[in-house]
N, CA, C and O atoms as a GROMACS GRO file, in nm:
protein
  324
    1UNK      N    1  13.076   5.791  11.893
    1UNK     CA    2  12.946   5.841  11.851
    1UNK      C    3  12.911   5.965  11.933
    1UNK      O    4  12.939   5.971  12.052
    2UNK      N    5  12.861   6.046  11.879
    2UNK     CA    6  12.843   6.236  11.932
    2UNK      C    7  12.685   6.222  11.948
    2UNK      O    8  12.622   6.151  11.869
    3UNK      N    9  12.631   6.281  12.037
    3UNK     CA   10  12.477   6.312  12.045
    3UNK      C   11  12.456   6.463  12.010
    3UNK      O   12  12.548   6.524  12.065
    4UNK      N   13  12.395   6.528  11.962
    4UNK     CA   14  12.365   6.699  11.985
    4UNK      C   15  12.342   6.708  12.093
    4UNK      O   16  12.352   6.604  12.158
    5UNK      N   17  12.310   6.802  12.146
    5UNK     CA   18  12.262   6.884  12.297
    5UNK      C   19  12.160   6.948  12.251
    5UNK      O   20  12.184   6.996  12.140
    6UNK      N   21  12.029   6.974  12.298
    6UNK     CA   22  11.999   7.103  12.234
    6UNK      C   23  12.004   7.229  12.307
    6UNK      O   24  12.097   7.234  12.387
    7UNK      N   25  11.931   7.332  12.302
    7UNK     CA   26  11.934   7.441  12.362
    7UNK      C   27  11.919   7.447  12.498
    7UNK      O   28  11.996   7.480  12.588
    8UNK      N   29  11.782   7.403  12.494
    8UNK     CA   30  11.754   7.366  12.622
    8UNK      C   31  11.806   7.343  12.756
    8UNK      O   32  11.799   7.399  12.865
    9UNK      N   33  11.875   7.219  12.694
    9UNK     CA   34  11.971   7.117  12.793
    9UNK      C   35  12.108   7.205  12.793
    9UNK      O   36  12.196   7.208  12.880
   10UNK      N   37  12.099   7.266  12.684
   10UNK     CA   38  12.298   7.326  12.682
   10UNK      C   39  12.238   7.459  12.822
   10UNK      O   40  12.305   7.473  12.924
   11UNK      N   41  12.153   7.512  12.807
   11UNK     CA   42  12.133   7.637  12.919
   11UNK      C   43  12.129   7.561  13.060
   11UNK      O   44  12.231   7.559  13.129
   12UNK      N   45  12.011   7.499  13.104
   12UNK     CA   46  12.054   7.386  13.183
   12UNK      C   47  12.157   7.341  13.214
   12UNK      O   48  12.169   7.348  13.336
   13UNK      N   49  12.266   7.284  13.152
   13UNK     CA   50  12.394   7.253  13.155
   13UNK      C   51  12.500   7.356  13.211
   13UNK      O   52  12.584   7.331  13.298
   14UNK      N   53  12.476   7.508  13.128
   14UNK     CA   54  12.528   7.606  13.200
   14UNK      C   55  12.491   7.642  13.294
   14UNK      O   56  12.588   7.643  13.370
   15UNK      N   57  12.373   7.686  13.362
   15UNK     CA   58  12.323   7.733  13.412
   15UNK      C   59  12.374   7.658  13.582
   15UNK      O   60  12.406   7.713  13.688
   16UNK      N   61  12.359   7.504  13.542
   16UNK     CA   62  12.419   7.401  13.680
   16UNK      C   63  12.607   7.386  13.701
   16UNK      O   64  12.674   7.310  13.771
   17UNK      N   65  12.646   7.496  13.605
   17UNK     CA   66  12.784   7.504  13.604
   17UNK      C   67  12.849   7.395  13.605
   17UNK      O   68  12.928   7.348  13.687
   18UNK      N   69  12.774   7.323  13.420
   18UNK     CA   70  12.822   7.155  13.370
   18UNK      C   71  12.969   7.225  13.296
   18UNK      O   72  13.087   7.194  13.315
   19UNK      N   73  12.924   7.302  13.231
   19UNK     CA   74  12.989   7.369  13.093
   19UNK      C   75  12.984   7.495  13.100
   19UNK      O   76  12.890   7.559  13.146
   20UNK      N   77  13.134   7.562  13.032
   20UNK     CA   78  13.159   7.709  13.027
   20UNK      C   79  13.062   7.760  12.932
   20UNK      O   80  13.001   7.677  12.865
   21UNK      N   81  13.038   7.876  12.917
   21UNK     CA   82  12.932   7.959  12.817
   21UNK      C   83  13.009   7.991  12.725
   21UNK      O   84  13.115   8.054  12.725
   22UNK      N   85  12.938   7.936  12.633
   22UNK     CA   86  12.997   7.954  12.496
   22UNK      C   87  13.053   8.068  12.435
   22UNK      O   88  13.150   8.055  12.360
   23UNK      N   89  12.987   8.211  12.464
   23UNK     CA   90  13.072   8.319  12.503
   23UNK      C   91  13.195   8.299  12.481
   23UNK      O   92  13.265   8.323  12.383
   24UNK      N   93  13.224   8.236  12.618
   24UNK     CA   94  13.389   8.287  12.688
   24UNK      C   95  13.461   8.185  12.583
   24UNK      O   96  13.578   8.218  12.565
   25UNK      N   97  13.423   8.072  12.511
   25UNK     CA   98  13.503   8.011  12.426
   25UNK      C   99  13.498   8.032  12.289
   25UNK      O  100  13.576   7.995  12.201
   26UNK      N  101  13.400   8.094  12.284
   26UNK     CA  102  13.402   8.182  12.091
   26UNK      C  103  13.536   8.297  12.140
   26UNK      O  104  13.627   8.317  12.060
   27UNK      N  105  13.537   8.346  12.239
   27UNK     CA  106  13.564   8.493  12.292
   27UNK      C  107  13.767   8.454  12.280
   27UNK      O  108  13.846   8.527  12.220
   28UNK      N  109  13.800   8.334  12.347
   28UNK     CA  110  13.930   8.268  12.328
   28UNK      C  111  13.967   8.236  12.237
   28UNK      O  112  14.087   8.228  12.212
   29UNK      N  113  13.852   8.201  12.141
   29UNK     CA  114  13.911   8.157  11.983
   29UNK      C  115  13.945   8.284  11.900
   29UNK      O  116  14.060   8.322  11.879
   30UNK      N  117  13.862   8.330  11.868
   30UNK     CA  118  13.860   8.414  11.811
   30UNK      C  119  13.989   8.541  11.856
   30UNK      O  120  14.035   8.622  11.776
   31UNK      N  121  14.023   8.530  11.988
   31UNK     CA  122  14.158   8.605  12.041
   31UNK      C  123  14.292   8.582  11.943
   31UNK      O  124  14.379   8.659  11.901
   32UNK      N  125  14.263   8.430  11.926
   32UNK     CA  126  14.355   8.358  11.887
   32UNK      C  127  14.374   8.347  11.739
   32UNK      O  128  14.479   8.346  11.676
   33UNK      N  129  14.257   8.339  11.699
   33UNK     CA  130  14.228   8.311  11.548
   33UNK      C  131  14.129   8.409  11.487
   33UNK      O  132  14.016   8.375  11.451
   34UNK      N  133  14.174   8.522  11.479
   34UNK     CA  134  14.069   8.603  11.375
   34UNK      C  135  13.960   8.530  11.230
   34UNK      O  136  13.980   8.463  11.130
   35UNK      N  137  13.849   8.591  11.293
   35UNK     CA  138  13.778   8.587  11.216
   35UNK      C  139  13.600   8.592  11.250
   35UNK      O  140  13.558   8.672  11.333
   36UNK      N  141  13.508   8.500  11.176
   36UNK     CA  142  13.372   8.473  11.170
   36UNK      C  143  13.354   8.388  11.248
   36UNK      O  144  13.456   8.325  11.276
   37UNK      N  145  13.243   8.349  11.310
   37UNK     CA  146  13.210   8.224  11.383
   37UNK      C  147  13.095   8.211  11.253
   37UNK      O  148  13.040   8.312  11.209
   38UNK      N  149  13.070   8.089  11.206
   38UNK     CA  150  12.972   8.014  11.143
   38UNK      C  151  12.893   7.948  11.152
   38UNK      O  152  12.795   7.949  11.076
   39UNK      N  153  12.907   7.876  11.239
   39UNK     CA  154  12.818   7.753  11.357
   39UNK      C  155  12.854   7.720  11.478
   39UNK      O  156  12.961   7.775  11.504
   40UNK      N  157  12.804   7.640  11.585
   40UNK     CA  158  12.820   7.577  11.688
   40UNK      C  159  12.751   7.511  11.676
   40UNK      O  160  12.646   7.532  11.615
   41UNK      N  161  12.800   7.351  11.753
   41UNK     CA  162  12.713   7.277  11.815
   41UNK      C  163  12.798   7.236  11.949
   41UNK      O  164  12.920   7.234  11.970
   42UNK      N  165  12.673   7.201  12.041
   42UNK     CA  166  12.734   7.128  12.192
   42UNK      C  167  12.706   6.975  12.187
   42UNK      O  168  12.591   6.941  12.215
   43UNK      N  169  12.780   6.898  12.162
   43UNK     CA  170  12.771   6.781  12.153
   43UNK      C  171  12.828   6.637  12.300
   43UNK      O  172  12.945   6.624  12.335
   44UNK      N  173  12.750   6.583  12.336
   44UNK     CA  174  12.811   6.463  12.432
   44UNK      C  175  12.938   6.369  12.385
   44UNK      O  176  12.878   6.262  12.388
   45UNK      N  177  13.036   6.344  12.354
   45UNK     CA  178  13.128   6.278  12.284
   45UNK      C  179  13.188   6.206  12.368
   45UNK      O  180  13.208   6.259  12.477
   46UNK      N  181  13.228   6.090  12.351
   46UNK     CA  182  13.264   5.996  12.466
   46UNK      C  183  13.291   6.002  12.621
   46UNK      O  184  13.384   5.959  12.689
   47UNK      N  185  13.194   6.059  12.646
   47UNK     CA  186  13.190   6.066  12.776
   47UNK      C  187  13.186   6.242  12.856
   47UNK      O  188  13.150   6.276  12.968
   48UNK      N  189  13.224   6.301  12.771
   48UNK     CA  190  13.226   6.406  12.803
   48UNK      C  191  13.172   6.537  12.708
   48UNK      O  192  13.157   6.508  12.589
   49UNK      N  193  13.142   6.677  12.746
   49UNK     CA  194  13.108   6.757  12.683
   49UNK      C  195  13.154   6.852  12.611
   49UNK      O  196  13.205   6.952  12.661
   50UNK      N  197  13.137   6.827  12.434
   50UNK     CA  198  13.247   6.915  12.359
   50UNK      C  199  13.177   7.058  12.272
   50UNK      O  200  13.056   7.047  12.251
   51UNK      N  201  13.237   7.178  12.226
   51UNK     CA  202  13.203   7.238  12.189
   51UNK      C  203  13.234   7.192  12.030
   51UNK      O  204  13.324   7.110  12.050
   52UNK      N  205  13.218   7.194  11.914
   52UNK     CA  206  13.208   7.242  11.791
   52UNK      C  207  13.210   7.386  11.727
   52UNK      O  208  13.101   7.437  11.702
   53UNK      N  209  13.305   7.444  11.703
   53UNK     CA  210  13.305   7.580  11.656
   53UNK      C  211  13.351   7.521  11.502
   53UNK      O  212  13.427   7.428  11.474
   54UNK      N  213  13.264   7.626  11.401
   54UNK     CA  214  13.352   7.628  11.310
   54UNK      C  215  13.351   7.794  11.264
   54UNK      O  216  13.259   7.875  11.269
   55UNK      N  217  13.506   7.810  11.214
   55UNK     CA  218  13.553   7.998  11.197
   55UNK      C  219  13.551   7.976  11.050
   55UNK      O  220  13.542   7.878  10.976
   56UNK      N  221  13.560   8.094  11.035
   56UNK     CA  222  13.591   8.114  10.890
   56UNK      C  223  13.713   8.213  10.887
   56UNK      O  224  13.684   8.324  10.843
   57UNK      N  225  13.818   8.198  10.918
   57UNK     CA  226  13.968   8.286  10.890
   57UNK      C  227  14.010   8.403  10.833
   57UNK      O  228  14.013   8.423  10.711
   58UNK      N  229  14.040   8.475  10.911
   58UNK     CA  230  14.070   8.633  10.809
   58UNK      C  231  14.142   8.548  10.690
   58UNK      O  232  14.106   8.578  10.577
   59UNK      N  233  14.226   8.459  10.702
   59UNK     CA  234  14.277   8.381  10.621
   59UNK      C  235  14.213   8.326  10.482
   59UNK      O  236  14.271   8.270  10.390
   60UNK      N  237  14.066   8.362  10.495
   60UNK     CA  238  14.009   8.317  10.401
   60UNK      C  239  13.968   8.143  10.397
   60UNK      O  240  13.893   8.098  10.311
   61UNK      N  241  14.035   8.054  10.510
   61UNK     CA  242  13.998   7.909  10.505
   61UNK      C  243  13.889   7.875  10.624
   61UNK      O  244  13.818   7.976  10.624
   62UNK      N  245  13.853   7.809  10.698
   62UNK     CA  246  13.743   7.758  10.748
   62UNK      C  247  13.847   7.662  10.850
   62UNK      O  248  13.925   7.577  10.806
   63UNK      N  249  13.828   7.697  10.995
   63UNK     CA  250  13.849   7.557  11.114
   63UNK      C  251  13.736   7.520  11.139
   63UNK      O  252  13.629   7.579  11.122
   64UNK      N  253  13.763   7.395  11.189
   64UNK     CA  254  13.672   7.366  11.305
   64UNK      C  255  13.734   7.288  11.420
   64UNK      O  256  13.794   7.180  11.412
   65UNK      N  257  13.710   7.359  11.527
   65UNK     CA  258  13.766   7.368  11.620
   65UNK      C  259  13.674   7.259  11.782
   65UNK      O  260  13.552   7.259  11.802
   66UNK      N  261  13.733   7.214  11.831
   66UNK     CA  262  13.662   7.119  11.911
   66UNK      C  263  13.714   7.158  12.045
   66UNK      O  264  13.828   7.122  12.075
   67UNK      N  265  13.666   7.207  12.104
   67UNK     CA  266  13.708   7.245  12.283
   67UNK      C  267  13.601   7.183  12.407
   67UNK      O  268  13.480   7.198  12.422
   68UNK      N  269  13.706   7.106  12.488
   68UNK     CA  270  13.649   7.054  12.599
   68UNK      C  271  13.521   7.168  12.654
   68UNK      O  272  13.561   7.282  12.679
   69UNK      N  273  13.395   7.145  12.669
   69UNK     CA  274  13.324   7.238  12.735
   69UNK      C  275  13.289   7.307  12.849
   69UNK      O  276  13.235   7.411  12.886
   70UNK      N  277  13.373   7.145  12.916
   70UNK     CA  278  13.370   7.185  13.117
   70UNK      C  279  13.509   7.281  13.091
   70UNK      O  280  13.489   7.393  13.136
   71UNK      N  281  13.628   7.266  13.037
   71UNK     CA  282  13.747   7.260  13.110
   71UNK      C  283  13.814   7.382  12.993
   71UNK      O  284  13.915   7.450  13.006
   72UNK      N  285  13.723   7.379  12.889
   72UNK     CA  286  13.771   7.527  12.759
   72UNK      C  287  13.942   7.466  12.710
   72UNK      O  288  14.011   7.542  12.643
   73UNK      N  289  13.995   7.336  12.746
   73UNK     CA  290  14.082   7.344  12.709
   73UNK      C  291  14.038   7.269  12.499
   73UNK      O  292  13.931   7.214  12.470
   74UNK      N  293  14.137   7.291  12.410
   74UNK     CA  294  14.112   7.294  12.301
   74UNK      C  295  14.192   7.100  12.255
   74UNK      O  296  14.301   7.042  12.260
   75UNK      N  297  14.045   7.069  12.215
   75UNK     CA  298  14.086   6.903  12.154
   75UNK      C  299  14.206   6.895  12.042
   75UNK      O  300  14.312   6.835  12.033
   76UNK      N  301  14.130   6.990  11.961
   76UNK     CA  302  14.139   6.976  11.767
   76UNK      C  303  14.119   7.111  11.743
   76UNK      O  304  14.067   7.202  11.808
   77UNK      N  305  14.200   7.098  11.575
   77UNK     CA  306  14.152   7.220  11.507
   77UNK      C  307  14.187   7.141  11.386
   77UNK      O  308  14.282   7.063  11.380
   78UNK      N  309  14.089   7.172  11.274
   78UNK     CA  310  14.158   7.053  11.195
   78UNK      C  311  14.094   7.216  11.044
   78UNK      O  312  13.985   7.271  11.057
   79UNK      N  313  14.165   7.243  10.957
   79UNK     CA  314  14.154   7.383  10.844
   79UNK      C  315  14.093   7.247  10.801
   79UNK      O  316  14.127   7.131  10.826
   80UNK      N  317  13.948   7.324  10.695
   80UNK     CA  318  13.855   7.240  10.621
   80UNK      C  319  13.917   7.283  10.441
   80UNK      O  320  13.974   7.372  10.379
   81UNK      N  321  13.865   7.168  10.426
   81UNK     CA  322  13.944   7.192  10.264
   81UNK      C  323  13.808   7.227  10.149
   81UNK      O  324  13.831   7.247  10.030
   0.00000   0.00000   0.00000
């Protein structure tokens, strides 16, 4: 089960150097994977803090992409159909 974060708490969170700034992990994806960013959310997920990106692909398809938030390393990427 995932909680949202909201704004608030996600600046807070950065700010106490919980979680990388979202920045620097749109900034890695997007290195990697051309394209749009569409949404974010920062979500609590079993125990720990995940990012939610979803791209939209020079490719023309849609990820969404799940990266650890303390540690920027990348969970998932799963192309949306």
């Amino acid at each position: 089960l995932a909680t949202d974060i909201g704004h608030e708490a996600s600046r807070r969170l950065r700010r106490d150097g919980v979680i990388l700034p979202l920045g620097d992990i749109v900034g890695g994806i997007t290195q990697q994977w051309p394209g749009r960013v569409l949404d974010t959310e920062l979500e609590r997920e079993h125990g720990r803090y995940v990012y939610e990106i979803e791209l939209l692909g020079d490719d023309g398809h849609v990820y969404e992409f799940e990266i650890d938030a303390q540690s920027g390393r990348r969970l998932d990427v799963e192309r949306e159909h």
